[in-house]
N, C-alpha and C positions, 0 to 999 in steps of 0.2 A: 876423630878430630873434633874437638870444640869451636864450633862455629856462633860469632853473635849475631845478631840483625839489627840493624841500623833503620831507625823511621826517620825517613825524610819529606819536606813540606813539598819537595816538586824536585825533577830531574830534565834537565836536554840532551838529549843524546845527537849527536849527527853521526851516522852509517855514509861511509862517505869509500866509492874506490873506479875504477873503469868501468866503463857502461854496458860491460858483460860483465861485470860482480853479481850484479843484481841487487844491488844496495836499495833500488827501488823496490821489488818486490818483500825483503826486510826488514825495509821501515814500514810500509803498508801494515805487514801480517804484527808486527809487534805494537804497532796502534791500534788493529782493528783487536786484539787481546788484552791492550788495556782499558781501550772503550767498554767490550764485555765486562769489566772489571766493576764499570763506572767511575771511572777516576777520569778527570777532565782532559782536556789535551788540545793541540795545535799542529799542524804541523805545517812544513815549507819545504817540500820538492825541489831538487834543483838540478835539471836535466842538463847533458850537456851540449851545446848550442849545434855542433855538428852532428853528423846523423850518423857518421861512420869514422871519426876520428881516430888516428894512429891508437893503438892500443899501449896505456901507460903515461902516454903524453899530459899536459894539463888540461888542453882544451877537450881530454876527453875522460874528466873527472864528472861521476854522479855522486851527487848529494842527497841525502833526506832527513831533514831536522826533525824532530820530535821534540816536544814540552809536555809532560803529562804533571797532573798537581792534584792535592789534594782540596785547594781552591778555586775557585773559578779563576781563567787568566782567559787573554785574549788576541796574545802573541805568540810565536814558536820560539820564543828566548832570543834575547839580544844574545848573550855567549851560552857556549857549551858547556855541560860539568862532562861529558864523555864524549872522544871522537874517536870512530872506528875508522882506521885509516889500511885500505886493504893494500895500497901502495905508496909509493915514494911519492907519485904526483899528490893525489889524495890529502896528505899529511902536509906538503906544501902549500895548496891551494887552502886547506882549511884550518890550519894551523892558529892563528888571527882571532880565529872565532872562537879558540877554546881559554875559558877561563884557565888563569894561573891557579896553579895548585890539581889541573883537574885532568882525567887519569887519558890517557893515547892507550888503545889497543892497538897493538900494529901487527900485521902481517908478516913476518921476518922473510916468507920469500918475497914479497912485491919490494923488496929495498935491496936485491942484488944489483948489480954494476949495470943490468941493463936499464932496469928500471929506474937505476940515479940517473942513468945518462938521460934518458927519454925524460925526466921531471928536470933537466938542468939544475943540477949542484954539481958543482967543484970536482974536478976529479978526484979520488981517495976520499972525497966527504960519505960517510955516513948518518946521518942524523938520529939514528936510530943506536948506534955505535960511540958516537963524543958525548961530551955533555953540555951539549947546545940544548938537549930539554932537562936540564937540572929543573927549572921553576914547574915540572910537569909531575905524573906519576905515568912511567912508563911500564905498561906492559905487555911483552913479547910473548907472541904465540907464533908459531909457524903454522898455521889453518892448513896451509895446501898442503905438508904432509901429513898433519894427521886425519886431513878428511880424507886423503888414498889409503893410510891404515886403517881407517874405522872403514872404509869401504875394499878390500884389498880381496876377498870374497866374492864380488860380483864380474861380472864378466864386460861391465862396460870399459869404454876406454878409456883414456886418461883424459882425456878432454871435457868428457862427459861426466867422469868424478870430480872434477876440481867446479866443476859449475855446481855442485854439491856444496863449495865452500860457505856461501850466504847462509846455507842452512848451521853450519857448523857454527857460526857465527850467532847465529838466532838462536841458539840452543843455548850457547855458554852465558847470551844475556839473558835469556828467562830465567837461569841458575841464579845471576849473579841478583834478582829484581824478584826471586820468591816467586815465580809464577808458573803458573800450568801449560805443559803443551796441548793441550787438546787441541784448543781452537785452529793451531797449524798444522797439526797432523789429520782436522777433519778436509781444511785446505787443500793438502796434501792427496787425499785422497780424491777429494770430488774435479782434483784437476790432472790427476795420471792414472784413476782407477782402472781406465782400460790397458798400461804400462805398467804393470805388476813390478820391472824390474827398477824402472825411475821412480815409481814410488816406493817402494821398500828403501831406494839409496838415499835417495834425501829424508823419509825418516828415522833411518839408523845415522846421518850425517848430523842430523837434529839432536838426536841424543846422543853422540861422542859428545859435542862442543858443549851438552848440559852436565854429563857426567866428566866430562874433563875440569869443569868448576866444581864438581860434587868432591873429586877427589884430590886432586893437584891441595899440595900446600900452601900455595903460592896466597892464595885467598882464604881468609881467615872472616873475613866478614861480608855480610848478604845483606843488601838494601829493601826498603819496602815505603811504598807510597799509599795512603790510604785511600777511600773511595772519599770521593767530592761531595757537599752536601749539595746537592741541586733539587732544583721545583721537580714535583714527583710527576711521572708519566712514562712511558714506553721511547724508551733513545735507541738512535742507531748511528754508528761513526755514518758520517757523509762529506762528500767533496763537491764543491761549488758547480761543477759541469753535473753532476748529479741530480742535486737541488733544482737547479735550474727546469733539468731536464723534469721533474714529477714536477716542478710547477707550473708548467706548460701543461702536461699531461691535467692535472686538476683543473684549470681553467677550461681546458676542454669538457672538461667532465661538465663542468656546472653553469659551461653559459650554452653546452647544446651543439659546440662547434667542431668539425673536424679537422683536428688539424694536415696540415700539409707543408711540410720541412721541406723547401729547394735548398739547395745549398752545394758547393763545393770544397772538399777538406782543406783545412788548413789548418796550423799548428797556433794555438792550445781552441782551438774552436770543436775540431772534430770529434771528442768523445761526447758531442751535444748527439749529434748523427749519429754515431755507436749505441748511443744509452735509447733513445727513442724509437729506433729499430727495431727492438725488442718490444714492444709494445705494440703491436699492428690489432690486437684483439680488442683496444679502446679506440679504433677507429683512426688510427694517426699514417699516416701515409709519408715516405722519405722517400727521396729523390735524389741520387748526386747527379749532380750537372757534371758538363764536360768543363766547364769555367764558372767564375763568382756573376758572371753579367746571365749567362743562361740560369742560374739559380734563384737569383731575385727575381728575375723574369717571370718564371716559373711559379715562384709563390705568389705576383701580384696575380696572374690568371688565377690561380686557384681563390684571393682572397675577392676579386670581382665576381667568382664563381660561387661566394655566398662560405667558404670555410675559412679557416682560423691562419691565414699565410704567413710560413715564418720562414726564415734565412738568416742562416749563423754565417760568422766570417771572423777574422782579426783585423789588422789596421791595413795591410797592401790589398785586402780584398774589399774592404771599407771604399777605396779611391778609384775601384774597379765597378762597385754598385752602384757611385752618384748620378747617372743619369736616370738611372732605376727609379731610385730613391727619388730624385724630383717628379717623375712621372707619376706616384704613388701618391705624391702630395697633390698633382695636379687631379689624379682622377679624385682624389680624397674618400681612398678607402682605406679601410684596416688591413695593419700589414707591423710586424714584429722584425725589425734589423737587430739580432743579436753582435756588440762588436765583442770578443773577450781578447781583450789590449795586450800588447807586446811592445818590446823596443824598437823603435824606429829610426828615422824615415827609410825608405825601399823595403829590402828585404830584415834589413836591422839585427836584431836580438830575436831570433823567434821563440825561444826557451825561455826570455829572462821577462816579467814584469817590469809595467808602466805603465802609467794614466797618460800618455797623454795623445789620444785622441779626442779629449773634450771639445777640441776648438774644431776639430773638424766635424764634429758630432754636431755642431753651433749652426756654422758657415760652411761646413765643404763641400757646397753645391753653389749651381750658376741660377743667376736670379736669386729674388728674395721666394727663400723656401724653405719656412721656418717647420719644425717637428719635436712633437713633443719628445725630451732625455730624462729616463730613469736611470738609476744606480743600484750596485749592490752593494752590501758591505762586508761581507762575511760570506763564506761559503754556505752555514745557512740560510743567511740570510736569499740567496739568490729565488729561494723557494716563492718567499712573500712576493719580493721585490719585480719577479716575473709577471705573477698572479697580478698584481698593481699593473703593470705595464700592459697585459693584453685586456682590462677592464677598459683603462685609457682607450686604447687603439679599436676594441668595439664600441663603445660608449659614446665615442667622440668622433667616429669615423676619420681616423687619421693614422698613416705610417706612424711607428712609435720608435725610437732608438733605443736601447737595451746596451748598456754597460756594466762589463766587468773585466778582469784582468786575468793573468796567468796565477799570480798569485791567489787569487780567489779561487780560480778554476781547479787549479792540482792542490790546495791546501786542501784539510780539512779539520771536524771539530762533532761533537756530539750536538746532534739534531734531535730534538722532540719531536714527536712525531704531532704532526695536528689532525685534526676531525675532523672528518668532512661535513659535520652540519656546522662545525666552529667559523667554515670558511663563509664569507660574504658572499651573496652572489652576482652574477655576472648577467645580467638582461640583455638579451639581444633582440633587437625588434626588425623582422624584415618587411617592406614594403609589398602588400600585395595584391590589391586593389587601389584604383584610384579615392582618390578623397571626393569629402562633398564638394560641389562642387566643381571640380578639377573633370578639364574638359579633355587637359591633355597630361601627362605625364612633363613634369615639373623636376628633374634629375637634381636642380641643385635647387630646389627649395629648401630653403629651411627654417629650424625650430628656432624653440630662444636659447639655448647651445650655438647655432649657428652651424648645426650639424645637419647635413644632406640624408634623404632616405636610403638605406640601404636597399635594393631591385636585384634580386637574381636572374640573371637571364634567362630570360624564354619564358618567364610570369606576364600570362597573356595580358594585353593592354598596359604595360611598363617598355615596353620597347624605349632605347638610349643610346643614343652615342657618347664611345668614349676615346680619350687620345690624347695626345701630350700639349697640343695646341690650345692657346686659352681657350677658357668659357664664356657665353653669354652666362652673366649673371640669371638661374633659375632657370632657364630652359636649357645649359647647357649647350650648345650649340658654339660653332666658330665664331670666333670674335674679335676681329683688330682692334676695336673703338678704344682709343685711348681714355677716354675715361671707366670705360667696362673695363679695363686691364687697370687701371688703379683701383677702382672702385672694388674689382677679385683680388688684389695683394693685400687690401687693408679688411675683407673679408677673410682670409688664409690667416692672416699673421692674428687678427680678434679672435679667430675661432680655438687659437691654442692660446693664447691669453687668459681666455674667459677657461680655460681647463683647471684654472687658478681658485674658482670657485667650486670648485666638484674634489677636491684635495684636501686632506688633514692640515692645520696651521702647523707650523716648524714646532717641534719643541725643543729645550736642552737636554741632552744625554744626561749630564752633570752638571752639579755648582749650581750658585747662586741666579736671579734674572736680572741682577746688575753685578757689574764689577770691576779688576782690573784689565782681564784679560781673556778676551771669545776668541777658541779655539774651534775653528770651522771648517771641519772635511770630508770629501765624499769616497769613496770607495773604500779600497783596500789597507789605507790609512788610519781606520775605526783603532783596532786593535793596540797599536802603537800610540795614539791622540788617549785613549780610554784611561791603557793604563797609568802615562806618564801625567794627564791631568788628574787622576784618581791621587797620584803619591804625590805631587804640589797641593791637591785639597787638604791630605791629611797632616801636612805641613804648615797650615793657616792661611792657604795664602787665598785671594778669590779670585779664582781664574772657572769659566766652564767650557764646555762641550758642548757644540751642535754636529750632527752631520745627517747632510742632504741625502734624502733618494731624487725627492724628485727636483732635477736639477734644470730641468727648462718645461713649465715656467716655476718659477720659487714658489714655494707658498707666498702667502701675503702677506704674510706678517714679517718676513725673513729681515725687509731692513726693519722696523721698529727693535726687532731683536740685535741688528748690530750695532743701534745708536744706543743702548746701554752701556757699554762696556767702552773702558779707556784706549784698549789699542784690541784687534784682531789679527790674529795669527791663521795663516791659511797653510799650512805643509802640504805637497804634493809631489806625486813621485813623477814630476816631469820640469821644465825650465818655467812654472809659472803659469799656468792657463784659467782654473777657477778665481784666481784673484787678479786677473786681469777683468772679467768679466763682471766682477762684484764691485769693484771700482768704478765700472762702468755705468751701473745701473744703479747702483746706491751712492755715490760718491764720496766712499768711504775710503779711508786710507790702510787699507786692508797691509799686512807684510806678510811675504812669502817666506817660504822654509822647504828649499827642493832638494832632490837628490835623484841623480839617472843615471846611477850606476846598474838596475839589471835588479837589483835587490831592495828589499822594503826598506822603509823608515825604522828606525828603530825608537825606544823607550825613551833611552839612555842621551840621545839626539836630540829629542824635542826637550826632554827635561833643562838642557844645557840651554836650548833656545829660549825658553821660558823665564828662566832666570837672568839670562842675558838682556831679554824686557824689562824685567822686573826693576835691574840695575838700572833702565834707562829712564822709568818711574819715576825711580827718589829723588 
């Protein structure tokens, strides 16, 4: 048969079905083989919120979006050109998301009568059946029996072959996208090599669902995306909880520190704990606590103990630590709060992204107990963004807050790899003889930082007391005196102020440093603000980009940069939190642009908001 190929500038795929399809591990292996490729990419994970959901049901649909391009992009695609839908629920829930014109792989068993019942449609509705996707290109495979035929040979059981299905699936898309199985059949191997029989099934399941596109007539044309041009260097696909995790790991490396992780799991926090685990040979120490209050705990002893004290959580574990968290500020030592954000308040959206623990990251502590907030923006970004965060938190002697979100955490993206002579270094200075002069040990004396000596316990002639109760100003000691207790809040709150000087100035991502319209945001928002002001630049119009890491304190120049421009736009994927605060402190008339629904901002979104401005301009 005569087959053409088709070059295309970029494709979104979403692998979407029950949360035993494995539509996760699918989209995984078909990015980590177009990364090899080097072709750019994105992607957006979307687990489903319950842990153990009826099987078929909606609530217990997995997603995984993919954007791979031959350009650099910075989003997982607003719509889809392909959704693999392994069932009825599947095809329901993600229907929405798939461009007109753009092709449905379905499942033809996951749409029997059970599985319409469980996804609620109509009784006798088939959608796979009427022509309710005329505006689509549908097409039908029945996966689950031809992965028991291509596997009818083995002796496993039928439960066991149909979990084979994702591979059948992975198979027929490398067919249809020109690509090599290697990279999942080395997969394959290094994760059943000792199961001779579950690895043989899934690579002979691999290759039905590739040789079923090689020969079926059905498909007359093969797709291909080319490689991205990017700045030259050694890339590896990586995921924000990743990142993170080697960027904690280098900062150990280079300021001399050991780290020490308390923490207790919680969802999207804990593959920080899984990935760093693995690493005990660079000196790193994990700890799960019985709860989120014994794991901060945990870390501040270790960081009063002279090493690198970190504690991951999400947002219910966040409201669990603030007593911690203010003890940390009182003793003022270095100390790493990773939050990575979910939907809230209580137990919430634990699966779905959201920013908005910033206010509690501000204020959500008793007293005034202000702490330096970085940001991530990007999954790789979370590498630097760390690195930056525990420079701060040694530097400066102070608890540091560390934000990121679920979207950042499960996305990923091609990461350069850096050098470790490229990276800055980290100075850590411990206290260990007394000074000239100094008759006694002086615990909160301090420099022109306004930073206290770091004293390791049992560094003879440093002996200290420490504890939650104020301080006398410099010796450290109990102290009711009302004016020592203001004279130490307006000492705590100057001392993260002045971190304001030891920081890069803001720059703009994009555009002009005057104009119509400052586009201003922090987190997981980058991607969607990037692109959508990138195609309004190309359009004439003068609109730019900033976005913050470090979010308390701003740079200094942060208002100079908002009094240029005629109106600022702040998007955030929560009811409004950074542009309350910008208002605040700059008395600018900042407008918001939110969304909490569970899922990010999109392009297409902001681009409507922007011209919705523009209208209000002329």
């Amino acid at each position: 048969m005569i087959r053409k190929e088709e070059i295309l500038p970029e494709v979104v795929i979403k692998f979407a079905g029950d949360s035993g399809d494995g539509m996760q591990l699918t989209g995984t292996q078909f990015t980590n083989n177009t990364a090899m490729m080097g072709i750019d990419l994105a992607t957006f994970p979307d687990f489903p919120a319950e842990i153990r959901a009826p099987q078929g049901t909606i609530p217990g649909v997995s997603g995984y979006q993919l954007r791979f391009s031959s350009d650099r992009i910075f989003t997982p695609g607003d719509e889809c050109d392909i959704l693999v839908a392994m069932n009825a629920a599947a095809l329901k829930t993600n229907l929405k998301s798939l461009k007109k014109g753009g092709k449905i792989i379905a499942n033809t068993d996951g749409f029997d009568a059970k599985n319409l019942r469980l996804a609620n449609y109509p009784e006798g509705v088939n959608p796979i059946e009427n022509d309710s996707l005329g505006n689509y290109e549908l097409i039908k495979m029945d996966v689950t029996k031809m992965t028991r035929e291509a596997l009818k040979d083995f002796t496993l059981g039928i439960k066991e072959k149909d979990r084979a299905k994702n591979m059948f699936v992975l198979g027929f898309l490398y067919w249809m996208y020109n690509r090599d199985m290697d990279s999942s059949i080395k997969f394959l191997t290094d994760k059943f090599g000792k199961k001779p029989e579950l690895l043989n099934s899934n690579i002979k399941a691999l290759q039905a669902g590739y040789n079923y596109g090689d020969t079926t007539e059905t498909f007359t044309t093969r797709y291909k995306v080319e490689k991205a041009t990017m700045e030259p260097g050694q890339y590896r696909n990586i995921m924000g909880n990743q990142a993170l995790s080697y960027g904690l790991i280098a900062a150990s490396q280079k300021s001399g520190l050991p780290i020490f992780l308390g923490t207790y799991p919680i969802t999207p926090a804990s593959d920080i704990l899984h990935e760093l685990s693995k690493y005990k040979s660079f000196g790193i120490r994990t700890f799960q606590a019985e709860d989120e209050i014994a794991g901060i705990s945990a870390a501040i002893g270790a960081a009063y103990g002279g090493s690198l004290g970190v504690t991951t959580t999400s947002g219910p574990g966040m409201a669990l630590k603030t007593e911690a968290m203010g003890l940390a500020v009182m003793l003022e030592i270095p100390l790493l709060i990773i939050n990575i954000q979910r939907g809230g308040p209580s137990t919430g959206l634990p699966t779905k992204t959201e920013q908005s623990d910033l206010l509690q990251a501000y204020y959500g502590r008793n007293g005034e107990c202000p702490m330096p907030v970085i940001s991530a923006s990007t999954p790789s970004d979370c590498f630097d963004a760390i690195y930056e965060a525990v420079r701060i938190a040694v530097q400066h002697m102070t608890p540091v807050i560390f934000l990121s979100d679920g979207y950042i955490a499960n996305g990923a993206e091609p990461w350069k790899f850096p050098i470790s002579v490229d990276l800055p270094p980290i100075q850590v200075t411990f206290k260990t003889e007394l000074g000239v002069g100094e008759e006694k040990f002086q615990p909160y004396l301090r420099d022109e930082k306004l930073v206290r000596p770091w004293a390791v316990p049992g560094t003879p002639g440093l002996e200290h007391r420490v504890g939650g109760l104020e301080k006398q100003n410099n010796t450290g000691n109990i102290s009711y005196d009302p004016d020592n207790h203001q004279l130490m809040v307006k000492i705590r709150q100057e001392k993260i102020d002045r971190i304001a000087n030891y920081i890069p100035e803001q720059k703009l991502d994009s555009g002009p440093e005057k104009g119509q319209i400052l586009v201003l945001g922090w987190g997981s928002t980058y991607g969607a603000i990037k692109s959508a002001v990138h195609e309004m630049q190309e359009q004439g119009y003068a609109i730019s980009h900033a976005h913050l890491r470090h979010m308390r304190p701003f740079p200094r120049n942060l208002g100079d940069i908002l009094k240029n421009f005629d109106q600022v736009l702040i998007p955030e994927i929560n009811n409004g939190q950074l542009v309350k605060i910008i208002r605040d402190q700059f008395l600018v008339d900042a407008r918001a642009y939110n969304k909490i629904m569970g899922i990010p901002i999109t392009k297409t979104e902001l681009i409507q908001k922007l011209k919705e401005m523009l209208g209000g301009l002329n």
